[in-house]
Biotite code that builds the C-alpha atoms (Angstrom):
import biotite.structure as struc

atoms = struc.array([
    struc.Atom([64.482, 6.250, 132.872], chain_id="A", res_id=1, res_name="UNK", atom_name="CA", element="C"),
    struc.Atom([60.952, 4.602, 132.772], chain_id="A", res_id=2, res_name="UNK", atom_name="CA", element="C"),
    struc.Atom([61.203, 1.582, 130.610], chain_id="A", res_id=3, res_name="UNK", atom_name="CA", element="C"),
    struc.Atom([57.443, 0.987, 130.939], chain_id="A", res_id=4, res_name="UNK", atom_name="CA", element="C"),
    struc.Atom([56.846, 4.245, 128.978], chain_id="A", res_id=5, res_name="UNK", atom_name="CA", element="C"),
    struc.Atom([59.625, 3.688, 126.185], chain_id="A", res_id=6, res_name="UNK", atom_name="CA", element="C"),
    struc.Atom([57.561, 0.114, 125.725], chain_id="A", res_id=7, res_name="UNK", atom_name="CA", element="C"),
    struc.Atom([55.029, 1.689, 125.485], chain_id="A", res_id=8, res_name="UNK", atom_name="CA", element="C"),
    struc.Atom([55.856, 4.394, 122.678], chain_id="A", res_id=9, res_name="UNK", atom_name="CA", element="C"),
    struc.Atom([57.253, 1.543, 120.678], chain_id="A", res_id=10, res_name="UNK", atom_name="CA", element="C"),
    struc.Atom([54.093, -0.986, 121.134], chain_id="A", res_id=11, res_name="UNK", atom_name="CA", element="C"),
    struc.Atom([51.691, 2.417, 119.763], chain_id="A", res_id=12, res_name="UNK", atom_name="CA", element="C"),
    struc.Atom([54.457, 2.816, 116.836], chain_id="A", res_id=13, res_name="UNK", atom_name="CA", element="C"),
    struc.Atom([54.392, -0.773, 115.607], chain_id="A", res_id=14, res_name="UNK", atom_name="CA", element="C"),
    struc.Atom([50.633, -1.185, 116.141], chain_id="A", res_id=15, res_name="UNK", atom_name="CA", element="C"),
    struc.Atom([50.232, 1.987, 114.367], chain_id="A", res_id=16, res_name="UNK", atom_name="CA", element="C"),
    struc.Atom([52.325, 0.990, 111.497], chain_id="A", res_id=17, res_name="UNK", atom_name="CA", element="C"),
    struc.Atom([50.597, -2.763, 111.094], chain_id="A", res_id=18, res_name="UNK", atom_name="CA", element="C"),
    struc.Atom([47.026, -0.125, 111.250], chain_id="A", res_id=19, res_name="UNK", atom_name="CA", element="C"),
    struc.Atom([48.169, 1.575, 108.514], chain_id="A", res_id=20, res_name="UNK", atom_name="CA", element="C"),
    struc.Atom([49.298, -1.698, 106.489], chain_id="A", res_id=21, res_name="UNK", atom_name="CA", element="C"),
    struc.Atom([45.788, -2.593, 107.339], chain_id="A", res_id=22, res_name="UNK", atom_name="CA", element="C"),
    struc.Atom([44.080, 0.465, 106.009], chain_id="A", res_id=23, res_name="UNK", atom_name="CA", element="C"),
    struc.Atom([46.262, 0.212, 102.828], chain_id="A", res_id=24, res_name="UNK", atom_name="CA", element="C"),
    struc.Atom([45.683, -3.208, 101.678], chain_id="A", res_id=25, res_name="UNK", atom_name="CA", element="C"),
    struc.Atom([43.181, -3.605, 98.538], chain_id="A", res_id=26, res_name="UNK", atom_name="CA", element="C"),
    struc.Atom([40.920, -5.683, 98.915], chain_id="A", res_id=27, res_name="UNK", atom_name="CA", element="C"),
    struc.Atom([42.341, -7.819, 96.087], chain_id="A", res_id=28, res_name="UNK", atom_name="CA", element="C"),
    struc.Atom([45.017, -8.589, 98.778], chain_id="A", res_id=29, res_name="UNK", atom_name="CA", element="C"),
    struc.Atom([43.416, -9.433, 101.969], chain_id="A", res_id=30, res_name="UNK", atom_name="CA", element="C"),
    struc.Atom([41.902, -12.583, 101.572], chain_id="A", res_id=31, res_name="UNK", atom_name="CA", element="C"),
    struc.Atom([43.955, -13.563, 98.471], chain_id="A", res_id=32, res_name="UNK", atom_name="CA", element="C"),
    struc.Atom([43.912, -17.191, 97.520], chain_id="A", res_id=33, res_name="UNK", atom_name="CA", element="C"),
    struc.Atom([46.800, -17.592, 95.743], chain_id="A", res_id=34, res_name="UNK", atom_name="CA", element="C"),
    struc.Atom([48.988, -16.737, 99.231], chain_id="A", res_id=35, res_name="UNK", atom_name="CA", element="C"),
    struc.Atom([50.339, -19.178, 101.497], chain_id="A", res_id=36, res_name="UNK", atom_name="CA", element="C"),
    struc.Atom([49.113, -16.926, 104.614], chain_id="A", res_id=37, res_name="UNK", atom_name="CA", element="C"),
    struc.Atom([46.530, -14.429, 103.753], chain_id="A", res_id=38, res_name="UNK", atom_name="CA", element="C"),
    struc.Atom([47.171, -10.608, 104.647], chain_id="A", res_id=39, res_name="UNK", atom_name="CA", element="C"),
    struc.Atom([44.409, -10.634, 107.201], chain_id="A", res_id=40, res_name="UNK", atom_name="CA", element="C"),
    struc.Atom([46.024, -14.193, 108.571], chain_id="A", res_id=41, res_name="UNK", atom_name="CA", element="C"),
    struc.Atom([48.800, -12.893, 109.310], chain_id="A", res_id=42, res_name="UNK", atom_name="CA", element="C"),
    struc.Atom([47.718, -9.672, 110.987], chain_id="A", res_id=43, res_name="UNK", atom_name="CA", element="C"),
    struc.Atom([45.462, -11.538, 113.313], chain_id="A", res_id=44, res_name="UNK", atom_name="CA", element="C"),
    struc.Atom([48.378, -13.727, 113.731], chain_id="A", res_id=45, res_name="UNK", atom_name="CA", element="C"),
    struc.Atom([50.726, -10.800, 114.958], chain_id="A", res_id=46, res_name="UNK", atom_name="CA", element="C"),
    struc.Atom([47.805, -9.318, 117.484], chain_id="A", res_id=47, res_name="UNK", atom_name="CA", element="C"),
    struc.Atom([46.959, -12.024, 118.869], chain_id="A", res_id=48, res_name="UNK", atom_name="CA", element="C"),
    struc.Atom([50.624, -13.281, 120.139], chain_id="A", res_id=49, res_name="UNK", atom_name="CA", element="C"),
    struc.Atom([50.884, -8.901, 121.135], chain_id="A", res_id=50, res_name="UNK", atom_name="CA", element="C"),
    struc.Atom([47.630, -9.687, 123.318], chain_id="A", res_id=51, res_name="UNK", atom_name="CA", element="C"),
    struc.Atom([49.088, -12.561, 124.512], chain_id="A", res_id=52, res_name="UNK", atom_name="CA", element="C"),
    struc.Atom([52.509, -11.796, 125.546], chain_id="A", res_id=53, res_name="UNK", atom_name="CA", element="C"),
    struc.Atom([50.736, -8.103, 127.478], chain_id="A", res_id=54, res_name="UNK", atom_name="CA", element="C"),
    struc.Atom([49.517, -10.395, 129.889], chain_id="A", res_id=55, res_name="UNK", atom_name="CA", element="C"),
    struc.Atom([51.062, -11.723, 133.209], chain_id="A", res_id=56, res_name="UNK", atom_name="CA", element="C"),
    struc.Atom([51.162, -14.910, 132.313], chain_id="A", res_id=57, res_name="UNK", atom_name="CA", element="C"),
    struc.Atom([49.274, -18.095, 130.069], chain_id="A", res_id=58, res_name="UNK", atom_name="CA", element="C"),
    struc.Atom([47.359, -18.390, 132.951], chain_id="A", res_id=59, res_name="UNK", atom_name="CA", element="C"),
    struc.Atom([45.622, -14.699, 132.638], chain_id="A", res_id=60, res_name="UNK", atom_name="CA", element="C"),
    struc.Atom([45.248, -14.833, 129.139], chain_id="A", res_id=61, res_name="UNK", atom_name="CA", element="C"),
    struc.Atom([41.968, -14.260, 127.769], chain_id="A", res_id=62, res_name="UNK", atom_name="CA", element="C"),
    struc.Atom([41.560, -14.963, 123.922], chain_id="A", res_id=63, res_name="UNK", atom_name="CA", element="C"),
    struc.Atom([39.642, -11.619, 122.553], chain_id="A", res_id=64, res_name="UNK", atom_name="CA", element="C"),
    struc.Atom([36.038, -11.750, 122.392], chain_id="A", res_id=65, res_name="UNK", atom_name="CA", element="C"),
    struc.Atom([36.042, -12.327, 118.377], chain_id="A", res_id=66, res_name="UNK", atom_name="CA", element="C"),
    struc.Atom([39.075, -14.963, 118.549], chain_id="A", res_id=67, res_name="UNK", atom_name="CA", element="C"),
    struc.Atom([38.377, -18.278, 116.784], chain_id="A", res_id=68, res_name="UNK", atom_name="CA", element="C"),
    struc.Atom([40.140, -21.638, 117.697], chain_id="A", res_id=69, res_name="UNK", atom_name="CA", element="C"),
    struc.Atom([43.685, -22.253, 116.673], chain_id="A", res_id=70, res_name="UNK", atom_name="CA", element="C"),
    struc.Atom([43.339, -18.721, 113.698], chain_id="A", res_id=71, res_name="UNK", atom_name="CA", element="C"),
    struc.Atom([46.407, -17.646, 115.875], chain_id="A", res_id=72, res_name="UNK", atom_name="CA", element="C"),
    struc.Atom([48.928, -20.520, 114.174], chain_id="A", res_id=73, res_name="UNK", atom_name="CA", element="C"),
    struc.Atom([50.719, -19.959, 110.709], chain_id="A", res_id=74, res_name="UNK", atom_name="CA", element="C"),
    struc.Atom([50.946, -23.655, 110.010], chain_id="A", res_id=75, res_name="UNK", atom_name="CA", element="C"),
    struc.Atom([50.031, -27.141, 112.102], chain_id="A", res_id=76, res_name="UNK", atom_name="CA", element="C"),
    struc.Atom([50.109, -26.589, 116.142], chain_id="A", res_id=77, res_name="UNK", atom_name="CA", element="C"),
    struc.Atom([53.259, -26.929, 117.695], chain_id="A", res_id=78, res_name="UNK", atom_name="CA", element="C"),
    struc.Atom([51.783, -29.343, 120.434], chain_id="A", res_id=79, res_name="UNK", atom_name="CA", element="C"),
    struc.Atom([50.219, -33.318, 119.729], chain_id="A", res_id=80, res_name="UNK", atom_name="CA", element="C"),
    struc.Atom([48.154, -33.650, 117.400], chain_id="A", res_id=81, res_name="UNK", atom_name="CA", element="C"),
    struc.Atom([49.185, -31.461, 115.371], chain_id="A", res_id=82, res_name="UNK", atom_name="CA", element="C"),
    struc.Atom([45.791, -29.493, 114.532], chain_id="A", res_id=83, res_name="UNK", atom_name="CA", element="C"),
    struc.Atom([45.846, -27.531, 111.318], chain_id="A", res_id=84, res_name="UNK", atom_name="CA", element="C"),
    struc.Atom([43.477, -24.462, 112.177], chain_id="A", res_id=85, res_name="UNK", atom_name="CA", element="C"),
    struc.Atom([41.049, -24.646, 109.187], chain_id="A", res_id=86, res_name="UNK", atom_name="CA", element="C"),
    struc.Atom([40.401, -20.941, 108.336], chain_id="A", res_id=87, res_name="UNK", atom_name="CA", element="C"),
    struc.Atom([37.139, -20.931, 106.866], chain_id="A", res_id=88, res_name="UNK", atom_name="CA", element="C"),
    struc.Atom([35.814, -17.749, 108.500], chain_id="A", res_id=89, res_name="UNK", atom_name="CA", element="C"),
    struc.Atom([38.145, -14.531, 107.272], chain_id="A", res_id=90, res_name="UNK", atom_name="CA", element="C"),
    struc.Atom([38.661, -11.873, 109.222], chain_id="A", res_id=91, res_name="UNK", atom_name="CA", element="C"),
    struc.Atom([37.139, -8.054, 108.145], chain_id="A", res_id=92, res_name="UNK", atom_name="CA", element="C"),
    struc.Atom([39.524, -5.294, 108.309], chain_id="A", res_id=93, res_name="UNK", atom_name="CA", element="C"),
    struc.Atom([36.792, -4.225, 110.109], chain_id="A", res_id=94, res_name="UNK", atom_name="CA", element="C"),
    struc.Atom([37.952, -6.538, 113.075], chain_id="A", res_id=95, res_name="UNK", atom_name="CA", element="C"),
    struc.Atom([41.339, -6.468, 112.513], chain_id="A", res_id=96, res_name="UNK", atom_name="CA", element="C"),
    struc.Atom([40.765, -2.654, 113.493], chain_id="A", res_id=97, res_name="UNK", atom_name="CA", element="C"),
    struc.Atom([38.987, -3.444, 116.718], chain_id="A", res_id=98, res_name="UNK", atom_name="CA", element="C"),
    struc.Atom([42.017, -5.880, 117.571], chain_id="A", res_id=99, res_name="UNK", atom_name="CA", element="C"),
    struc.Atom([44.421, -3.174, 117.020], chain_id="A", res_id=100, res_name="UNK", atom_name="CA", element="C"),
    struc.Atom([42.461, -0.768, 119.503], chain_id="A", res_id=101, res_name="UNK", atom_name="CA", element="C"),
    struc.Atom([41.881, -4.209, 122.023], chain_id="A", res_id=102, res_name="UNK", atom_name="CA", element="C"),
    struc.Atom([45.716, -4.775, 122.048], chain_id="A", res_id=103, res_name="UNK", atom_name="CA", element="C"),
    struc.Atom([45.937, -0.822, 122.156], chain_id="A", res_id=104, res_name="UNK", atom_name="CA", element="C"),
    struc.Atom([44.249, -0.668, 125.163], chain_id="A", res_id=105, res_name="UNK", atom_name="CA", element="C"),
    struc.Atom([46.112, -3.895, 126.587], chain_id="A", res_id=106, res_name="UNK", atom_name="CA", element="C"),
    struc.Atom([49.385, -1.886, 125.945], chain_id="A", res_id=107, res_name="UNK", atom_name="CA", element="C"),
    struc.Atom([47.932, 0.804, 128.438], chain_id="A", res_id=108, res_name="UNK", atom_name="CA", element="C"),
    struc.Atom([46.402, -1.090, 130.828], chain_id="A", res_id=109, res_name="UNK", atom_name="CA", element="C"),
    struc.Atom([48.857, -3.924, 131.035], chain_id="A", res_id=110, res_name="UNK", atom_name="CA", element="C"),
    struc.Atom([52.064, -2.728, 130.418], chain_id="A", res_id=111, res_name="UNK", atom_name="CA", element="C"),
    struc.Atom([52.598, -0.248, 133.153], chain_id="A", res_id=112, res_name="UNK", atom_name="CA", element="C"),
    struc.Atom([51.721, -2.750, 135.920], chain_id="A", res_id=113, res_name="UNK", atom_name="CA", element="C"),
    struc.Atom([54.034, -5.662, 134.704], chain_id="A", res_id=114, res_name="UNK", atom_name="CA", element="C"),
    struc.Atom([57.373, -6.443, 137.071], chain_id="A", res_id=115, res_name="UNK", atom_name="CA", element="C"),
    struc.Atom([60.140, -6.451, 134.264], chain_id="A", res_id=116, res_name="UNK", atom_name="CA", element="C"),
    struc.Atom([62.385, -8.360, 136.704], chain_id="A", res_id=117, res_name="UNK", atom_name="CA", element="C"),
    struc.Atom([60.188, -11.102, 136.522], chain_id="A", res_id=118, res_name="UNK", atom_name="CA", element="C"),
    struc.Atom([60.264, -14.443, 134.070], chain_id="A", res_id=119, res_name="UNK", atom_name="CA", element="C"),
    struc.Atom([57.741, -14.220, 131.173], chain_id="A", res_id=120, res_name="UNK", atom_name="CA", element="C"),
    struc.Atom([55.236, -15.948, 132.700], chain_id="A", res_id=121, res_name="UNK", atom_name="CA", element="C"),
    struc.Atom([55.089, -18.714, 129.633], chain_id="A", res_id=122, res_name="UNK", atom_name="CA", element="C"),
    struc.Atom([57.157, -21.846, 129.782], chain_id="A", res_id=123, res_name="UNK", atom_name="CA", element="C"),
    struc.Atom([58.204, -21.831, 126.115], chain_id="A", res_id=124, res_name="UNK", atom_name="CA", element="C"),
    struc.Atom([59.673, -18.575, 126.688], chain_id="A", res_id=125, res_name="UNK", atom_name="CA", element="C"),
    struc.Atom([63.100, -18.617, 129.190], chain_id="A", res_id=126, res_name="UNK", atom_name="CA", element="C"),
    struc.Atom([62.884, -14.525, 129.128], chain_id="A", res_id=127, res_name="UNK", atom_name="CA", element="C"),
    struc.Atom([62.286, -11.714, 131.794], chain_id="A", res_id=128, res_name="UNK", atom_name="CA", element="C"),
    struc.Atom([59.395, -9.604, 131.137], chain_id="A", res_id=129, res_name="UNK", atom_name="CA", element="C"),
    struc.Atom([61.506, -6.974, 129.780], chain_id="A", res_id=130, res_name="UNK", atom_name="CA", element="C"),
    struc.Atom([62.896, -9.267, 127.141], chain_id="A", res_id=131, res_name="UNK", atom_name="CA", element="C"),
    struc.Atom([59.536, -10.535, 126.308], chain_id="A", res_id=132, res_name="UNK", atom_name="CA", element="C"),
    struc.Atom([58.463, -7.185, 125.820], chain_id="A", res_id=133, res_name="UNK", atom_name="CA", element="C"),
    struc.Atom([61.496, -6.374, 123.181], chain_id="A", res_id=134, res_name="UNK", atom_name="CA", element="C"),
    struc.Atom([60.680, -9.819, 121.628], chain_id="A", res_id=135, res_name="UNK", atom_name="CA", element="C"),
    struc.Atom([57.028, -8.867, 121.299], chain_id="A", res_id=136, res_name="UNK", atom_name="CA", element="C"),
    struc.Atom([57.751, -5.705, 119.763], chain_id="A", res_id=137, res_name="UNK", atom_name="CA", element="C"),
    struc.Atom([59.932, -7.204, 117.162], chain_id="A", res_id=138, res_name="UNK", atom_name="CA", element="C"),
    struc.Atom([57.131, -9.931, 116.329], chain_id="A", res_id=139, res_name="UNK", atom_name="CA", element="C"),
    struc.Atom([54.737, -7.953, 115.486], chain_id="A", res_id=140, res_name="UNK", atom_name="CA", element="C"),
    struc.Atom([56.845, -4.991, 113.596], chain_id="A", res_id=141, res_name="UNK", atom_name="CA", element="C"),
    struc.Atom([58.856, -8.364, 111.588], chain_id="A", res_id=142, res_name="UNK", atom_name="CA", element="C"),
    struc.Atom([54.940, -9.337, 110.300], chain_id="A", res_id=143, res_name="UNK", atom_name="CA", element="C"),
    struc.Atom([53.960, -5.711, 109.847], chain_id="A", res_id=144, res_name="UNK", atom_name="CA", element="C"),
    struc.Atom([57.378, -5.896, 107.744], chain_id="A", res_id=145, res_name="UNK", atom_name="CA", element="C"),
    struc.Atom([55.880, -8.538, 105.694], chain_id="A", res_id=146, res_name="UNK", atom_name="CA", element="C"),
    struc.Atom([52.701, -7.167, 105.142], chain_id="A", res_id=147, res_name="UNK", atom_name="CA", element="C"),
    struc.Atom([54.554, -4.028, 103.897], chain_id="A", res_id=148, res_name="UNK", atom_name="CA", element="C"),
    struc.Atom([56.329, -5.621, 101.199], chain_id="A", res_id=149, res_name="UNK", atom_name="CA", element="C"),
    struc.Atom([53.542, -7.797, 100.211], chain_id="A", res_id=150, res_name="UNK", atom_name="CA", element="C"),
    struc.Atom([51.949, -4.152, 99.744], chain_id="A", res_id=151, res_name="UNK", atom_name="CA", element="C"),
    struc.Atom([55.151, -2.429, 98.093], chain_id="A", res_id=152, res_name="UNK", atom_name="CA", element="C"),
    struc.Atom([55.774, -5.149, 95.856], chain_id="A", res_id=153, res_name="UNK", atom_name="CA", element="C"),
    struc.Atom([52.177, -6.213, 94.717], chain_id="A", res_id=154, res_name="UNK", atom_name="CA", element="C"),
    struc.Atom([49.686, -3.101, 95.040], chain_id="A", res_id=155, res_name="UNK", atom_name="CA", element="C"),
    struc.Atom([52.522, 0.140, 94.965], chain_id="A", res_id=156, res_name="UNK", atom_name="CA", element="C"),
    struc.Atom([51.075, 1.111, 98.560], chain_id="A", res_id=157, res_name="UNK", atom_name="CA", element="C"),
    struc.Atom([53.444, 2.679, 100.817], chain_id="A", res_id=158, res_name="UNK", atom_name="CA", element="C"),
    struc.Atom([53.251, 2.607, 104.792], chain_id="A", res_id=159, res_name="UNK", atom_name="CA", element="C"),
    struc.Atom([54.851, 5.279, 106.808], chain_id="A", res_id=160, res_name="UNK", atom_name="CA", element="C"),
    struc.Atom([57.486, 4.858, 109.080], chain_id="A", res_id=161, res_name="UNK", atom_name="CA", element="C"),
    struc.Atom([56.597, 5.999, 112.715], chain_id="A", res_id=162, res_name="UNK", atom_name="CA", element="C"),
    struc.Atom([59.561, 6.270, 115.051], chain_id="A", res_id=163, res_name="UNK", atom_name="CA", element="C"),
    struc.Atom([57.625, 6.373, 118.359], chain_id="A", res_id=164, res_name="UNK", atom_name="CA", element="C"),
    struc.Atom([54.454, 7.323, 119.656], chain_id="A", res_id=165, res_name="UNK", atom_name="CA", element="C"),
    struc.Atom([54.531, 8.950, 123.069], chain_id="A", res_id=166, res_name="UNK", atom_name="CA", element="C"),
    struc.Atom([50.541, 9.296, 123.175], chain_id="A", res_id=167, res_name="UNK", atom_name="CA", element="C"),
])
């Protein structure tokens, strides 16, 4: 069994399901004011911790060419002082889409080279690069997950359910 190529089918379903959550939001919905974490927010959120985790380690990581200080955190940083990222510069869907095809890409580029056996590569993290993976993959589909309902509950928009994508 090649575990590299079942992560792989489940990184192209959840990325396809947070594209189609994407597609599907009104634009009433994607920068709204009146939400704690806008809809775009927390899509860029979820791609950019999928970017991050496809790589061997902190060390490799490099942010995405359109990435903007600290957009990544939900809330203050985790680490002294504290900075709360000041979002003043939405993202389109426009480049959520690009990140979606970037992380895409990282998925095939990335993923089949990467030593399962091996510790995540990030301190915070005490998992084996097959763990990460599964954790990864359950970050960004429990965010796509929120998007959806925000979309169910708010706009009547529906997002498809895609088992796996083998392509």
């Amino acid at each position: 069994m090649n575990y590299h190529v079942l992560i792989q089918a489940q990184f192209r379903a959840a990325l396809g399901m947070l594209e189609q959550a994407v597609d599907r939001c009104p634009d009433t919905l994607w920068n709204d004011a009146n939400d704690k974490t806008q809809f775009w927010h927390i899509a860029y959120h979820a791609l950019f911790y999928t970017h991050l985790y496809l790589q061997k380690s902190e060390a490799d990581f490099q942010p995405w060419v359109k990435h903007h200080e600290h957009y990544e955190l939900m809330g203050p940083a985790p680490w002294p002082p504290h900075p709360v990222p000041t979002l003043d510069q939405p993202y389109r869907k426009s480049d959520i889409h690009e990140y979606i095809d970037f992380c895409r890409q990282e998925v095939e580029r990335n993923l089949s080279t990467l030593d399962l056996t091996l510790p995540s590569g990030f301190s915070w993290l005490p998992l084996t690069k097959f763990e990460l993976q599964i954790y990864s993959i359950r970050h960004l589909q429990q965010h796509t997950g929120e998007l959806m309902e925000r979309l169910g509950t708010r706009a009547e928009v529906d997002v498809d359910w895609i088992g796996t994508r083998s392509e």
